[in-house]
N, C-alpha and C positions, 0 to 999 in steps of 0.2 A: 413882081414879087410872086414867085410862081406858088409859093406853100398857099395863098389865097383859092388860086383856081382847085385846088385841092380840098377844100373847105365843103361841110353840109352839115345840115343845109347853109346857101351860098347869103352871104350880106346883102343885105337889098341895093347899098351905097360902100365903095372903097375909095379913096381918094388915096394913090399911091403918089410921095414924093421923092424926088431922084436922091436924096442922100440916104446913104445904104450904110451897112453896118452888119458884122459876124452876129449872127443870130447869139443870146447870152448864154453860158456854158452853166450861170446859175441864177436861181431870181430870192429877193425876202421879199415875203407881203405877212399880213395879219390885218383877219378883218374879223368881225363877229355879227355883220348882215348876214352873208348865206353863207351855207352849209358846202365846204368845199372841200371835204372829208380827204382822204388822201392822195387826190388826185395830181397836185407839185409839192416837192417837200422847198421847203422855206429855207436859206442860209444869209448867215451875216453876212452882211457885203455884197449880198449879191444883185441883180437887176432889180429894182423897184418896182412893187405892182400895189398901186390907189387905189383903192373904192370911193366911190363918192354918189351921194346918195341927192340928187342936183336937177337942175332945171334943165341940164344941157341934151338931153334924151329925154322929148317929150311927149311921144306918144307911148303908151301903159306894154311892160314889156320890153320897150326898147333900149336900146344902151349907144353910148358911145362910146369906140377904141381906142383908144391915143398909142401908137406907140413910136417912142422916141430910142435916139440912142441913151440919154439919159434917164429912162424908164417908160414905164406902162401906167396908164391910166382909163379905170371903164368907170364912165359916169352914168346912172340912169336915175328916173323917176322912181322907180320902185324896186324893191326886194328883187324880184323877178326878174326885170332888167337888170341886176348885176348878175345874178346867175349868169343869166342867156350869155351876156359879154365873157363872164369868166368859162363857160363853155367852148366861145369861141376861139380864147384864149390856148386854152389846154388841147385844142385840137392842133392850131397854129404848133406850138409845142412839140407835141408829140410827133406831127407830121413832119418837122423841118430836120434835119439830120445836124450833129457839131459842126458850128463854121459855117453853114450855111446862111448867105447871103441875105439880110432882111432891107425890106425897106422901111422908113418911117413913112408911117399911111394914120388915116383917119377912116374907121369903119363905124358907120350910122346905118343901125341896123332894130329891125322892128318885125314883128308878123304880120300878115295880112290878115290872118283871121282870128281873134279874139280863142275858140278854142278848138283845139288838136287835138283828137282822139285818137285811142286805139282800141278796140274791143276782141277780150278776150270771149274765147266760147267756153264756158264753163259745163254747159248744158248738153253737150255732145262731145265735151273731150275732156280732160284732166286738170288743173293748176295748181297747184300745193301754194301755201305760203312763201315758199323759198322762191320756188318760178316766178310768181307773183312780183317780187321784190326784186327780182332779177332785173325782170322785166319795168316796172316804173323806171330802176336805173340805166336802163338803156334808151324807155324814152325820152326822159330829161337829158340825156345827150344828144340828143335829137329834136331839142326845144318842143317835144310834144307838152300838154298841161293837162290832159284828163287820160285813166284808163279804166274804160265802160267792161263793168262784169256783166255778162249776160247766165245769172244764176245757175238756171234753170232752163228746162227745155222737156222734149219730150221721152229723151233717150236717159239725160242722168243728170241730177241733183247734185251740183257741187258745192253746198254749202246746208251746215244743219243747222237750226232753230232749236231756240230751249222747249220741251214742253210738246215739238210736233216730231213724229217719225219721220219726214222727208230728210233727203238724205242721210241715212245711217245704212243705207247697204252700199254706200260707195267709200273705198275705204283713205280716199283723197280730197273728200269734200273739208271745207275748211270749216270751219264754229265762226262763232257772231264774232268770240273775242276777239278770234284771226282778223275777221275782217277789221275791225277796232284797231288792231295792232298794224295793219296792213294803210289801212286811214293815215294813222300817225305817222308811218312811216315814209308813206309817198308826199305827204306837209312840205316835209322836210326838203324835197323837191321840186316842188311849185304844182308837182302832179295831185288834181282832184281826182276822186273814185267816184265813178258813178252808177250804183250799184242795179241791175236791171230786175224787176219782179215780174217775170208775165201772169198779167192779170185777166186774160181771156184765153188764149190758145197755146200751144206748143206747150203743155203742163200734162203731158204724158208721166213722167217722174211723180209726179205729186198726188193724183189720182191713182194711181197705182197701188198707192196706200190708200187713199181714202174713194173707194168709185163709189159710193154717193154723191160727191162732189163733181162728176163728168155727166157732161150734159150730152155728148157723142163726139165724132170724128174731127177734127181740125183739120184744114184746108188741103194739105196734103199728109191725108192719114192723120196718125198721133192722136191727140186727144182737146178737144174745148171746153171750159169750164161748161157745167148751169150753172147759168146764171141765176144765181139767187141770192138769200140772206146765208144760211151757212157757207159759199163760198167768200164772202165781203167777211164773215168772220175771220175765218181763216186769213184773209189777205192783210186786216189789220192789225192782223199779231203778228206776220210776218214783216208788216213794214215796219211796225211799232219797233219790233226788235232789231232792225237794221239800221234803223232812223236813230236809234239811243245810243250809236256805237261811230255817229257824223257829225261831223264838224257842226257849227254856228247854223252856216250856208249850206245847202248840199242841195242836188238835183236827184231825182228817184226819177228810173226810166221806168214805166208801166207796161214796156211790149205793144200790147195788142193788134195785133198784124195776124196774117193767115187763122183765121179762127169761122167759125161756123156758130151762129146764132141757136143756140137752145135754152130759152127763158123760163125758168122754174115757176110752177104757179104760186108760189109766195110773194111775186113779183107784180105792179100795178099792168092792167090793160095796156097792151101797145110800147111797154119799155120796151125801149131801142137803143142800137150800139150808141149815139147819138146820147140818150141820160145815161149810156154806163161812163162813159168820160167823165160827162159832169158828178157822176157820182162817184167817181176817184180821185178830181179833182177837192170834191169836198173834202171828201178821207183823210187826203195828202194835210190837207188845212187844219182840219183836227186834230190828227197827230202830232201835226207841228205844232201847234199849241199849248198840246199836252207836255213836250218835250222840249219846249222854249227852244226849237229850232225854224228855220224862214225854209221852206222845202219850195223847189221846182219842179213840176213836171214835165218829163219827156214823154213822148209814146213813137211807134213808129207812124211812119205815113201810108203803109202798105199799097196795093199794086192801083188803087182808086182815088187814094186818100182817105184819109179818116173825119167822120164829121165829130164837129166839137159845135156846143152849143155856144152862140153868137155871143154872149156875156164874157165869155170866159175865152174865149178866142186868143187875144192877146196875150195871154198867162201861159198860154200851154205850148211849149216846142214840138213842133212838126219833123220828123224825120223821115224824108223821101229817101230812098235806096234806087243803087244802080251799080253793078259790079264790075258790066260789059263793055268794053271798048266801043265795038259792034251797035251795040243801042245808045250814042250818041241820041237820039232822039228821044228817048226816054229822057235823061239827063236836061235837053234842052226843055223839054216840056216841064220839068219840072222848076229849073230853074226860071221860066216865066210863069206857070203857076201860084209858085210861093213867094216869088219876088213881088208879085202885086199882092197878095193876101197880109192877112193882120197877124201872124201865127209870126213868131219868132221861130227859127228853122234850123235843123243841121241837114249835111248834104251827107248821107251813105255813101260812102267807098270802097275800097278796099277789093276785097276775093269772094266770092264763095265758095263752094266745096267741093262744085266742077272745075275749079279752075287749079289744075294739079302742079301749074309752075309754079307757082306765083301773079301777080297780079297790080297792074300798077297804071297802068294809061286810064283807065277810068277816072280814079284819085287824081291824076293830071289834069281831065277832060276839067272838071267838079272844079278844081284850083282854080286854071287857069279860067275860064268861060265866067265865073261867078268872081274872078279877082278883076276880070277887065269890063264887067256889067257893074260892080261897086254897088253890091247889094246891101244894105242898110240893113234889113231883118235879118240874113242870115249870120249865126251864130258862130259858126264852124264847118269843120267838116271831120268824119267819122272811118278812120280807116279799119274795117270788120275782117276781123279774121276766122271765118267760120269754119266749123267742124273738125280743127285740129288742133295737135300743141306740138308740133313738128317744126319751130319757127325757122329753125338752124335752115330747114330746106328751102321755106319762101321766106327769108329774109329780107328780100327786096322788094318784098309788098312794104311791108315797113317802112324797109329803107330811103329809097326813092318818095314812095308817097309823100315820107313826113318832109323832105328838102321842098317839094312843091305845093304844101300848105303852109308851112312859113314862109318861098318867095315861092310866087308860079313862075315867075319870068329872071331865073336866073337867067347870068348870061354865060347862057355856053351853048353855040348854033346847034348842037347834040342835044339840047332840051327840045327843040320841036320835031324831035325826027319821029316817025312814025310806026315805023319797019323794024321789030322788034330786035334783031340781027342787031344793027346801025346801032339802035338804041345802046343793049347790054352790052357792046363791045367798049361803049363809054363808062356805064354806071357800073357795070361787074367790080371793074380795076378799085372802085372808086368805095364801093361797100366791101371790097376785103379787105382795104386800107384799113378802113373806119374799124374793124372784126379785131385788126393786128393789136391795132392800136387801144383797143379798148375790149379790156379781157371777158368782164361782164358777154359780150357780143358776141365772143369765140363760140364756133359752132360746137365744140367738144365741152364749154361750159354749160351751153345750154341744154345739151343731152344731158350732164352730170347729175343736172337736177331733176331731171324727167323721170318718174316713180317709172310709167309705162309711155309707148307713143299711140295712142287714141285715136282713131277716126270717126266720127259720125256712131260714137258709143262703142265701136268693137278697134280690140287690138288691132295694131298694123304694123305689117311688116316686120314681125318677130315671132319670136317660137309658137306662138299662142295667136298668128295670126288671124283673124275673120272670126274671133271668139267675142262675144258680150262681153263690156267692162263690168258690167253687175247683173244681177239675174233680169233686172225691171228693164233692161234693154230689147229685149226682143217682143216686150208685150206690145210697146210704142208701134209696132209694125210700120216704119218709116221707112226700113230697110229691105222690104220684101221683096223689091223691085232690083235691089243694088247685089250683083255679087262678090261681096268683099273676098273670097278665095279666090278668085279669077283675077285678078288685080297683079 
């Protein structure tokens, strides 16, 4: 059944049987579990397609396929697993051409890892609402389930707060409600938002308006909070204000990575990055409180790790990073790191901002190595898209990644290949299918929505090349080093 090998990400299990069948010229289904908006139109008479909400898919997420010559049937355990199935569905669909030859097969299929990220950079490049929304719909075709905003940064402020001047000179930052409306909307998709506040360093943007607030330089350049009590002010209006706009559940990522220690004397003898955690960790607790919401926090793991005080160990997600093919050893060290530690964890992927193709054997390393170690604490894994909003060009950071965090071990002998040549001459074919097929992903839709194309805060690659997307962009002096007109 060749429309299978075709398929991404790939089914963990396909059980194809020898009776075949003209793939259906029309289907009726009606269900009112998910949300299957107008992706097949429905007709009388035509091929049958079941839901069933059943025992027979039993791990969270997963689904099973039936498809018969006398119809289709996806059974899962949860909401979530009919989706996935009906995804895989509508890919099968769209990929097979009239007439084409189906078999009747059984596909038992599941993720490996509880949750799929993608992170957008809001903090060094652009997202409007519309992008935003774009984009959830393109990772739930791509069975991802969370997409991490990383606010804020040093260079620009993509979202404004009632009550604070941060972001009001960027003229793309979105409001609380967006992000509200933005919540709701990805629900609807099985995709969570997981919204990032950094609360120590890279707050270039933020101090810009208030330098009372700036204790001095962040690790490379930029800006580090002081740490004090009007900064913890500050931070719990902003969370306050994010957190009243999230679900039930919801996980707040905190940052704190590359930052520089400058402890304000309002602050007791000897605080250390060590109680600033625990004292976010409270924050988090009391806010949720206040707002009858159950919050998580995230933070990064940055280049040492981060310490967390031993009580609270367990509660707080660990986020190690590694973007580099190259530093496989990184990677490994962290995945025996954090595999024996108490910290529940996600694994960083994805690109950085040196990496001008795209980016994606890292994402692979991170899958595969921690899908065949059968890490118990680890959560997920995190594919980061740093510094741009260019997706249409690295697509296949994306792409690719997301097939090998839902399976690392498909089967196509082109998944282990090395040699990046060998590699894209497989997955190229493969992600402009997926592009054809699904409009959302067209490279010219996702320009359509792009206000400007953003690099690392300054326009690119357009009339207004190597210019500040807001005036607060060249104060951040992160770029002093980089020269974006020579590019």
């Amino acid at each position: 059944m060749d429309v299978l090998n075709r398929l991404w990400p790939m089914p963990q299990h396909a059980e194809v049987l020898e009776e075949s069948f003209s793939k259906p010229e029309r289907f009726c289904y009606h269900t009112d579990l998910i949300d299957t908006g107008d992706d097949l139109e429905s007709f009388e008479g035509g091929c049958p397609i079941e839901f069933h909400l059943d025992g027979q898919a039993e791990k969270a997420e997963g689904y099973l396929l039936e498809i018969k010559r006398s119809g289709v049937a996806i059974h899962a355990a949860d909401r979530a697993g009919l989706f996935y199935g009906w995804q895989t569905l509508v890919q099968m669909i769209r990929y097979s051409a009239a007439g084409e030859l189906w078999n009747c097969a059984r596909i038992t299929d599941y993720p490996a890892f509880r949750k799929r990220c993608f992170m957008a950079d809001m903090g060094r490049s652009v997202f409007t609402l519309p992008m935003l929304k774009q984009l959830v719909r393109i990772l739930a075709r791509l069975k991802m389930n969370q997409l991490h905003l990383h606010l804020y940064d040093d260079e620009l402020c993509g979202i404004r707060f009632a009550g604070l001047p941060f972001g009001t000179e960027n003229p793309c930052a979105i409001s609380i409600a967006e992000l509200g409306e933005l919540v709701r909307f990805a629900a609807r998709f099985h995709v969570e938002i997981v919204p990032e506040l950094e609360g120590w360093g890279h707050v270039g943007s933020l101090v810009a308006h208030r330098p009372d607030l700036r204790g001095g330089e962040g690790l490379y350049d930029g800006s580090s909070f002081l740490i004090g009590e009007p900064m913890f002010e500050v931070m719990r209006d902003m969370i306050t204000q994010v957190v009243e706009v999230m679900p039930a559940q919801a996980q707040i990522h905190l940052g704190l990575d590359e930052a520089l220690w400058f402890c304000g004397p309002d602050m007791p003898e000897g605080f250390n990055p060590e109680q600033l955690v625990g004292r976010y960790y409270r924050m988090l607790r009391e806010v949720g409180a206040a707002t009858s919401r159950e919050l998580s926090m995230r933070i990064w793991g940055d280049h040492a790790g981060r310490p967390i005080p031993s009580e609270i160990s367990s509660k707080i997600i660990v986020e190690p990073w590694c973007y580099w093919n190259a530093l496989r050893s990184h990677m490994d060290f962290s995945l025996g790191r954090y595999a024996a530690g108490p910290s529940p964890w996600m694994a960083g992927a994805g690109q950085s901002m040196g990496q001008y193709r795209g980016a994606y054997h890292a994402t692979r390393y991170w899958a595969t190595r921690a899908a065949a170690l059968e890490i118990a604490n680890l959560e997920g894994i995190n594919i980061t898209f740093w510094g741009r909003n260019d997706l249409e060009n690295h697509f296949i950071t994306l792409f690719v990644g997301a097939g090998f965090i839902w399976n690392p071990t498909p089967p196509l002998e082109v998944a282990k290949e090395q040699e990046y040549e060998n590699f894209e001459r497989k997955f190229y074919p493969m992600q402009i299918l997926f592009q054809h097929k699904f409009r959302e992903a067209w490279p010219e839709a996702l320009r359509k929505l792009r206000p400007a194309t953003v690099y690392h805060g300054h326009h690119f690659l357009d009339g207004r090349h190597g210019e500040p997307f807001t005036p607060l962009v060249p104060l951040a002096g992160t770029a002093k080093q980089h020269n974006f007109l020579a590019e």
